[in-house]
DOZA-41496 format. One record per residue (C-alpha): residue in three letters; x, y, z. Coordinates in steps of 0.05 Angstrom, whole numbers, padded with zeros to 5 digits, always signed. Layout:
<rs>
ALAXYZ
...
</rs>
This chain:
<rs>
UNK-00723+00100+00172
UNK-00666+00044+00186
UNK-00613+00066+00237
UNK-00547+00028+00252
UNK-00485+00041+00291
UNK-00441+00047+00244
UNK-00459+00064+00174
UNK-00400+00055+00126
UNK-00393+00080+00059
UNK-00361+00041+00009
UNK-00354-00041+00008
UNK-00277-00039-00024
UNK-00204-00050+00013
UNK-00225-00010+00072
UNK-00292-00024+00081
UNK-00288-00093+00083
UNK-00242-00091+00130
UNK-00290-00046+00175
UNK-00354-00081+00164
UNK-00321-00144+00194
UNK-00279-00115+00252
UNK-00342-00069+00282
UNK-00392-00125+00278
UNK-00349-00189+00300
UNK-00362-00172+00382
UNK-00434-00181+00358
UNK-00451-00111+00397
UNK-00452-00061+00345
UNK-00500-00062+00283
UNK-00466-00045+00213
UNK-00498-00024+00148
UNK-00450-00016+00085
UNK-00473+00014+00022
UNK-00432+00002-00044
UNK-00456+00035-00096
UNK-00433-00022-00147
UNK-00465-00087-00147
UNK-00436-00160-00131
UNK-00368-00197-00146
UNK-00395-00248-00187
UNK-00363-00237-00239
UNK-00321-00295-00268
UNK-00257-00244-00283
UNK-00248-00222-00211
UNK-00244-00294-00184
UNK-00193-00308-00241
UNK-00121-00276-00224
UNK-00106-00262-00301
UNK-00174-00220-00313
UNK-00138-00158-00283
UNK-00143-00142-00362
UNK-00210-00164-00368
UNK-00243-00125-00305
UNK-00192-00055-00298
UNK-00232-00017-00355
UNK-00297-00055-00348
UNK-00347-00010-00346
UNK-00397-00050-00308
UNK-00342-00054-00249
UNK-00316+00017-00250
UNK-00330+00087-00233
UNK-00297+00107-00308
UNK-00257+00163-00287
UNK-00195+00192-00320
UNK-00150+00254-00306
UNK-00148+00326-00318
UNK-00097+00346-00380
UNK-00039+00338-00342
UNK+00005+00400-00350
UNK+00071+00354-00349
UNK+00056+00298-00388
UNK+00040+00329-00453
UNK-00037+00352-00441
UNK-00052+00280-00430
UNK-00117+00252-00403
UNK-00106+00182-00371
UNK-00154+00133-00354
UNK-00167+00122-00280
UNK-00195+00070-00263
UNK-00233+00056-00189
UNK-00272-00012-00179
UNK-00352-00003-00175
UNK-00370-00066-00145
UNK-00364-00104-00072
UNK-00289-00103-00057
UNK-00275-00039-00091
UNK-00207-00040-00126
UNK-00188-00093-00090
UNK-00227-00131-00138
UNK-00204-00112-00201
UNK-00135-00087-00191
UNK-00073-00128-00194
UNK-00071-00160-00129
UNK+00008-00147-00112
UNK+00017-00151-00035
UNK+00066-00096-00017
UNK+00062-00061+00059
UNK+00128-00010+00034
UNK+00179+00009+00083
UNK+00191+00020+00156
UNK+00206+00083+00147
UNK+00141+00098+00111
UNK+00107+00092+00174
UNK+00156+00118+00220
UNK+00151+00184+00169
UNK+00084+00194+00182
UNK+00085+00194+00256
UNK+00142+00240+00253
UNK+00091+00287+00214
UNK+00045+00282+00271
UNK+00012+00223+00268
UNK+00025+00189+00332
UNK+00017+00113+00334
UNK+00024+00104+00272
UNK+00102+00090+00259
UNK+00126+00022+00236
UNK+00129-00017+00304
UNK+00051+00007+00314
UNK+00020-00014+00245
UNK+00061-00074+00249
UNK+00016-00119+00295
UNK-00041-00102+00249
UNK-00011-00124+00183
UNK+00009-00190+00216
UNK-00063-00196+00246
UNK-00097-00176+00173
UNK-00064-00240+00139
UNK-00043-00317+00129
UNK+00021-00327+00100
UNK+00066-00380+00094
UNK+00141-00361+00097
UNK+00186-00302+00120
UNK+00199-00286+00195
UNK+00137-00295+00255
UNK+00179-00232+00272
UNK+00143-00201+00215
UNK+00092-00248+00181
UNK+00022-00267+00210
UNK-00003-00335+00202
UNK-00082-00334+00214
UNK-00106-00273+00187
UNK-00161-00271+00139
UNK-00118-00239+00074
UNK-00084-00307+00052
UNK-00026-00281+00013
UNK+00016-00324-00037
UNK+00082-00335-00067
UNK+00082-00347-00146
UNK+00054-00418-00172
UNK+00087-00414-00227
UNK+00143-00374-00238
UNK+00172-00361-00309
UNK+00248-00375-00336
UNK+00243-00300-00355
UNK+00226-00270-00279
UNK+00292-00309-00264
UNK+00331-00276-00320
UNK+00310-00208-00299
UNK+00327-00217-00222
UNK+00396-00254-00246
UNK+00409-00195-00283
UNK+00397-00141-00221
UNK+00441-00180-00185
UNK+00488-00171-00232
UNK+00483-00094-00232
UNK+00502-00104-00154
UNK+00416-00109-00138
UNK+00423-00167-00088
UNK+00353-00215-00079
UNK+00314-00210-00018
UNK+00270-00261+00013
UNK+00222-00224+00043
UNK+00216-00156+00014
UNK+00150-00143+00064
UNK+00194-00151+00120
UNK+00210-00070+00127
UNK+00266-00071+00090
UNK+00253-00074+00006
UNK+00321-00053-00024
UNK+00329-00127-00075
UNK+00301-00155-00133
UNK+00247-00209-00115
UNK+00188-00240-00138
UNK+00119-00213-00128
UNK+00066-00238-00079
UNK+00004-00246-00090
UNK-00068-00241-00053
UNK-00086-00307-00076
UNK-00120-00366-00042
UNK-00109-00446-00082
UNK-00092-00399-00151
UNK-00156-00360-00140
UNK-00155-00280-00123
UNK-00169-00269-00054
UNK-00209-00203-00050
UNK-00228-00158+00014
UNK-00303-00196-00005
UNK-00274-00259+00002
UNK-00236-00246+00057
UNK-00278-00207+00099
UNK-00338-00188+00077
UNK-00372-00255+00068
UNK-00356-00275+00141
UNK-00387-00214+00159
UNK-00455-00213+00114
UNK-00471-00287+00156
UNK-00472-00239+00219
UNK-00545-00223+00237
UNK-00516-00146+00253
UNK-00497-00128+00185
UNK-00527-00113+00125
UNK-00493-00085+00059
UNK-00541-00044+00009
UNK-00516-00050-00071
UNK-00526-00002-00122
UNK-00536+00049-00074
UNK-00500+00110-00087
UNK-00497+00161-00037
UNK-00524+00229-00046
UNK-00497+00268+00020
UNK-00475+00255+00090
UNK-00532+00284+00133
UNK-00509+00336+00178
UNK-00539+00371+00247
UNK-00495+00420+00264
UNK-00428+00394+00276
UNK-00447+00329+00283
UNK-00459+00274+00227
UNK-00530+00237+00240
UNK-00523+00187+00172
UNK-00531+00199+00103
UNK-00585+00193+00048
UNK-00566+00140-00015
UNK-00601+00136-00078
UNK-00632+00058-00093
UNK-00668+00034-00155
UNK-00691+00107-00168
UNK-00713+00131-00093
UNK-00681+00173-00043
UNK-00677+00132+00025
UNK-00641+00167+00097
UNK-00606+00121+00136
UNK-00588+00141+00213
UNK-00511+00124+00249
UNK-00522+00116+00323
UNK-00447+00126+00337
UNK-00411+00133+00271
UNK-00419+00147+00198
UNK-00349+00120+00159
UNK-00331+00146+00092
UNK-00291+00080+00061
UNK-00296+00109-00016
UNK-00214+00113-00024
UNK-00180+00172-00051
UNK-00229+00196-00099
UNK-00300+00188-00084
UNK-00290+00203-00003
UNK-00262+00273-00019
UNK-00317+00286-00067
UNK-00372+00266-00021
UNK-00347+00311+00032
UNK-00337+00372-00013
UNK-00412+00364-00045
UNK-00438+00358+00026
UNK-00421+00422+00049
UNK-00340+00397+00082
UNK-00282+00424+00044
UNK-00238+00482+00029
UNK-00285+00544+00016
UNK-00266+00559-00045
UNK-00276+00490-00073
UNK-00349+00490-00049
UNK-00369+00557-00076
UNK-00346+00536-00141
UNK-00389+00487-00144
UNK-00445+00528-00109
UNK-00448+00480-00042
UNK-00458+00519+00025
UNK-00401+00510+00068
UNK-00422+00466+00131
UNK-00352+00457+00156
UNK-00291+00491+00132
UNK-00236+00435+00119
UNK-00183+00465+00069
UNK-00146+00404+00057
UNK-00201+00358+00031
UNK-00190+00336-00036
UNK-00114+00363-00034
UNK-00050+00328-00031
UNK-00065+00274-00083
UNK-00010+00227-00099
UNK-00002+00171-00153
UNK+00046+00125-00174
UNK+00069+00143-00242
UNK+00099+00085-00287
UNK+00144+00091-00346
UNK+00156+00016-00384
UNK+00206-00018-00431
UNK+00194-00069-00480
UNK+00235-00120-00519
UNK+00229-00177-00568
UNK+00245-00237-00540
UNK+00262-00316-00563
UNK+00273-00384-00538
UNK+00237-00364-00470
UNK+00167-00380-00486
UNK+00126-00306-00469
UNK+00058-00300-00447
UNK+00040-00280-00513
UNK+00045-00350-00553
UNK+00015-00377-00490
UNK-00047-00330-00494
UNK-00064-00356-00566
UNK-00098-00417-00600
UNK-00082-00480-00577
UNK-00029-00456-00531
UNK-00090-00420-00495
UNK-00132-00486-00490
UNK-00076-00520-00457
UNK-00070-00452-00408
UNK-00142-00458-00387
UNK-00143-00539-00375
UNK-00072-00526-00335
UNK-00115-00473-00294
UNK-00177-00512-00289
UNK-00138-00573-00268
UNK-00078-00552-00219
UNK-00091-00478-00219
UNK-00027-00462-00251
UNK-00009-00432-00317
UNK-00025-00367-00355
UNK-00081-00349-00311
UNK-00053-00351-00243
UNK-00017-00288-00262
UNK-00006-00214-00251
UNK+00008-00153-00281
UNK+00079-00155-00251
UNK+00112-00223-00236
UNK+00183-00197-00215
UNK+00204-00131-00191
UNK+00261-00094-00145
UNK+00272-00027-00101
UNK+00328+00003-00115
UNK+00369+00080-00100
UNK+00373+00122-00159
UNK+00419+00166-00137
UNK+00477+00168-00072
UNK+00448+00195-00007
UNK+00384+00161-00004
UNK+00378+00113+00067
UNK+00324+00072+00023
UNK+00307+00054-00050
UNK+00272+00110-00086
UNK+00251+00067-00146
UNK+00202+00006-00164
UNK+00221-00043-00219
UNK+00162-00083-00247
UNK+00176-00142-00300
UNK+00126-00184-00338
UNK+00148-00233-00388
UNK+00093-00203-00443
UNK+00077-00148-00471
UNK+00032-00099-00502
UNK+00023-00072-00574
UNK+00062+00003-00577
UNK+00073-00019-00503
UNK+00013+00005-00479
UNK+00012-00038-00409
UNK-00049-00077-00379
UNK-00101-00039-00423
UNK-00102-00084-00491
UNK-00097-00155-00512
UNK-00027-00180-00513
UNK+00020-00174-00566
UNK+00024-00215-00621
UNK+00102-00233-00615
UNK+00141-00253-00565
UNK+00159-00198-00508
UNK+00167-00171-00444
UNK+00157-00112-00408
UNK+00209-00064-00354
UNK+00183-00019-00317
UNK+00191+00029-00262
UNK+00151+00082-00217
UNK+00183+00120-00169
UNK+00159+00109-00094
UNK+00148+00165-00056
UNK+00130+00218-00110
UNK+00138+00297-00089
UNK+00084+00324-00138
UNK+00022+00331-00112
UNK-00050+00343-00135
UNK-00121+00350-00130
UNK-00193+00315-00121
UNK-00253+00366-00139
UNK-00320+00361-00142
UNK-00348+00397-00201
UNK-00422+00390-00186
UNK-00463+00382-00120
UNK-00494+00323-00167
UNK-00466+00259-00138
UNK-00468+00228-00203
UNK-00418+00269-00229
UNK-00346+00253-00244
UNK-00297+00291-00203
UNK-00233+00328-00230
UNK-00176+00291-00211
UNK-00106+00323-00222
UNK-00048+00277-00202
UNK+00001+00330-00233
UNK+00043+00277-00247
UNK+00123+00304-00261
UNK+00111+00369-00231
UNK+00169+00367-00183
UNK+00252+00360-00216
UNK+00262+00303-00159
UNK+00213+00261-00192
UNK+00238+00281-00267
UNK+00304+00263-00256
UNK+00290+00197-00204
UNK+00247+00174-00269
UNK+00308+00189-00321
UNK+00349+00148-00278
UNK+00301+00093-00268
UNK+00293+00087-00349
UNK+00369+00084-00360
UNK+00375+00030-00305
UNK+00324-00010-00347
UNK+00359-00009-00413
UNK+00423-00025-00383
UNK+00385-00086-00355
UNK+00366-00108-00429
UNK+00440-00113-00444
UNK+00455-00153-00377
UNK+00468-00231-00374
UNK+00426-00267-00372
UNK+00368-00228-00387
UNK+00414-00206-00447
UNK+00408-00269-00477
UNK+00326-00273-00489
UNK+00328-00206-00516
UNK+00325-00202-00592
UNK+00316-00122-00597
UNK+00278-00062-00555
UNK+00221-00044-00582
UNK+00195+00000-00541
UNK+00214+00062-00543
UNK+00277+00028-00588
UNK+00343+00050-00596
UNK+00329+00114-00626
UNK+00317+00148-00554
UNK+00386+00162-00530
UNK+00397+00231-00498
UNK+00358+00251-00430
UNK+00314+00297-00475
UNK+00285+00237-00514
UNK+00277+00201-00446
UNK+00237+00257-00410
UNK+00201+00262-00473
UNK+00181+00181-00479
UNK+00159+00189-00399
UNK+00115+00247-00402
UNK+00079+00214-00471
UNK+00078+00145-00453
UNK+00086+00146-00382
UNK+00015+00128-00340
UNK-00018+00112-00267
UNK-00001+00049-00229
UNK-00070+00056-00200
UNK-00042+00086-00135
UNK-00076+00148-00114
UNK-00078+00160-00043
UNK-00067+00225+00007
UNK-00131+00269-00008
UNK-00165+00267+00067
UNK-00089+00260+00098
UNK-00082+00235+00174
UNK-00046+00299+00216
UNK-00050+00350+00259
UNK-00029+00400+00213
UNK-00072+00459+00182
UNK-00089+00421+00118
UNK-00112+00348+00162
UNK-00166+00323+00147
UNK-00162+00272+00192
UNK-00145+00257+00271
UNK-00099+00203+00273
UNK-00109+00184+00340
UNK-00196+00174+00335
UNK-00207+00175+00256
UNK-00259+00238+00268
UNK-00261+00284+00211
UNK-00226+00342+00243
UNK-00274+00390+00280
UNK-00337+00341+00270
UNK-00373+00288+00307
UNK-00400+00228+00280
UNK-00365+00224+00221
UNK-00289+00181+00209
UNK-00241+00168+00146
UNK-00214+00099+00150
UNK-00182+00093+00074
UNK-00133+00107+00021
UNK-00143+00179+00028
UNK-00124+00181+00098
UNK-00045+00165+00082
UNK-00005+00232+00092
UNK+00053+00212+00047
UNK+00051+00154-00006
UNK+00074+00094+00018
UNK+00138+00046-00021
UNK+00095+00008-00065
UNK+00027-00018-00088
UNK-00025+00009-00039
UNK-00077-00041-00027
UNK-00037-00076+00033
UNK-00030+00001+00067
UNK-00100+00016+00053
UNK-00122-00051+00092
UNK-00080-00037+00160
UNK-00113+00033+00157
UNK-00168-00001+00164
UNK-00156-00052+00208
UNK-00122-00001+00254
UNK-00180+00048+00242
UNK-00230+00002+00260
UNK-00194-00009+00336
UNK-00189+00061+00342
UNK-00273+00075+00318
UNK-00284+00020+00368
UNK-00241+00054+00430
UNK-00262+00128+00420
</rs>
């Protein structure tokens, strides 16, 4: 039987992260088990093959939602990376940290050190990045982050056109403060994604301390009382137990770390008995308080700008791939989102409530990020709101770990978000008829001109509208009754041996895309595993 210090669970955003911080003193031992296999995968490396890898099902766990009660009795896919570096290797590799008053929100909910000014130091020690404030920005970290190589006459349109509509453009919308229009940065290295693998997993697998076990899938988290000892993971068709000295870290993110706790005996009661699990620790809030981004888009026609669609075609394509191959610029240096912009969507707020996302292509019946592109010049407006007040649910429905989960976002259950998302959507159109942007724009497509009252809005969001791939929130940081988590050691609450360090720790969602939160929970977490 092998036996480490830490055993971590999960090789994605956080996990990465934690492999590398626990075994760079050279004093602790570290095993990881992922149950996908390797990154090799020529799509990851390339920054356009966010299409190519985000429904792939040899690099994802192929989940989608419940019906949701609010969006029509829709099922939406879900997709969560299966391979080393999680979603952070498939998604669309946006660097956003939110606001400073993300932070300082959740310690005012009780989780002390973790407001702004203390999660600062760690995102500026997690990356390289050249530009904005030293105030703000680190320089030597190992998550190089990137401005556009190539920005499009389009992206300039759309940010010439919030500015307009009184949206002024900010420089560095990572500094703490968002409210702008901008363009995107990326987690890129020389035009080339820059994944939690590349970044710090592979300087961590040359360590002689750690070793990370693929297409292992773990079955339970081995318990002795109130203490975690390790946990026993399935491997080319054999059971195997694997002993944690001083820690066993759950790193799956916001869906599989819930369900491995609730089908190992830790969860709300009534949650394990449905599922016929005995209860080994009474937690009621694991699996609860699930958040996601939800997106609604726009799409128009466009001319004289040049889309991504001609340039993903024929020749045009050819050219793409030898401007890639050659200067690593071009069609396939590019993300989901190239421009964007926080905004208020009503008076009152003290920060933007809203996310704008532009692309200059589009989708056929604007379906975003899940086909080929369209055939005709396009491009694509959307908008999610940021800190959504519905919440859901993560359940297990088996004590088999093979088995998918049920995962609930119940997405536009709360009035707040229904009517933050009808203002968002009226914003957008009015930026279609807005100079310069204006100009490109032969005719809306998508939904079209036909959707004019707030009825046919609301209706166009809850049947078209779909995940940003955010979910966070289900084993939330607090001292509350329904915490999962102690913010000050990591611990599950009321256990020993046995920490959070992910997505699912965040108590509210953050202002944005959650991969750069996700990595200073980790980064953070691993200090605080270390100390305590």
């Amino acid at each position: 039987m092998e036996e480490f210090d830490y055993v971590i669970v999960g090789a994605g955003a956080a996990g990465c992260v934690l492999a590398n911080r626990l075994s760079e003193s050279g004093k602790n031992s570290v095993a990881v088990i992922e149950a996908g296999g390797n990154d090799n995968h020529i799509w990851i490396k390339v920054p356009a093959g966010f299409n190519k890898t985000v429904y792939n099902d040899k690099l994802n766990w192929g989940y989608e939602t419940a019906p949701g009660p609010h969006i029509d009795g829709r099922k939406i896919k879900f997709p969560r990376g299966k391979v080393l570096g999680g979603s952070g290797s498939i998604n669309g590799h946006l660097y956003v940290r939110g606001q400073a008053a993300d932070y300082d929100t959740w310690a005012q909910l009780g989780c002390r050190g973790w407001s702004w000014t203390d999660v600062l130091p760690y995102f500026k020690r997690a990356e390289t990045r050249v530009g904005g404030s030293d105030e703000v920005r680190g320089r030597s970290g190992p998550l190089v982050i990137e401005d556009q190589r190539d920005p499009h006459v389009l992206s300039d349109a759309f940010m010439s056109a919030n500015e307009t509509l009184g949206l002024k453009r900010t420089p560095d919308y990572n500094s703490g403060d968002q409210e702008g229009t901008l363009l995107y940065q990326n987690m890129m290295r020389g035009g080339r994604r820059w994944s939690p693998v590349d970044a710090y997993l592979k300087p961590a697998m040359k360590r002689v301390n750690v070793r990370v076990i693929t297409r292992a899938l773990v079955e339970r988290i081995d318990l002795e009382g109130k203490r975690a000892t390790g946990v026993t993971y399935r491997h080319n068709g054999q059971s195997h137990t694997i002993k944690a000295r001083r820690d066993v870290i759950l790193a799956g993110g916001a869906i599989n770390t819930p369900q491995l706790l609730q089908i190992s005996g830790i969860g709300h009661p009534d949650d394990l008995a449905a599922i016929g699990v005995a209860v080994k620790h009474a937690l009621p809030g694991v699996g609860h308080n699930l958040r996601d981004h939800y997106a609604i888009r726009v799409s128009a026609l466009v001319k004289g700008a040049g889309s991504l669609n001609e340039k993903s075609r024929g020749l045009r394509l050819v050219g793409e791939v030898l401007r890639y191959a050659i200067g690593r610029k071009g069609l396939l240096t590019t993300a989901p989102s190239h421009a964007g912009g926080y905004f208020k969507t009503r008076p009152g707020l003290e920060t933007p409530d809203m996310q704008l996302y532009f692309a200059p292509a589009s989708y056929g019946g604007g379906r975003y990020g899940t086909t080929e592109l369209d055939t005709v010049p396009g491009m694509t407006l959307g908008a999610a709101q940021l800190r959504p007040e519905s919440t859901g649910h993560v359940k297990a429905l088996s004590a088999d770990p093979t088995a998918k989960p049920e995962i609930q976002p119940n997405y536009l259950a709360d009035q707040i978000d229904r009517d933050a998302l009808l203002a968002a959507m009226k914003y957008l159109r009015k930026l279609l008829a807005t100079p310069p942007l204006a100009d490109y724009v032969i005719r809306e497509n998508f939904p079209g001109p036909d959707v004019q009252t707030d009825a046919q809005w609301m209706a166009h969001a809850r049947a078209t509208g779909s995940t940003t791939y955010h979910p966070v929130g289900t084993c939330k940081l607090g001292t509350d009754p329904r915490a999962v988590v102690d913010p000050l050691s990591m611990r599950v609450v009321g256990l020993q041996g046995l920490r959070v360090a992910d997505a699912s720790c965040m108590p509210t969602m953050v202002s944005g895309n959650t991969y750069a939160a996700t990595n200073v929970i980790a980064e953070k977490g691993a200090d605080l595993i270390a100390q305590t």
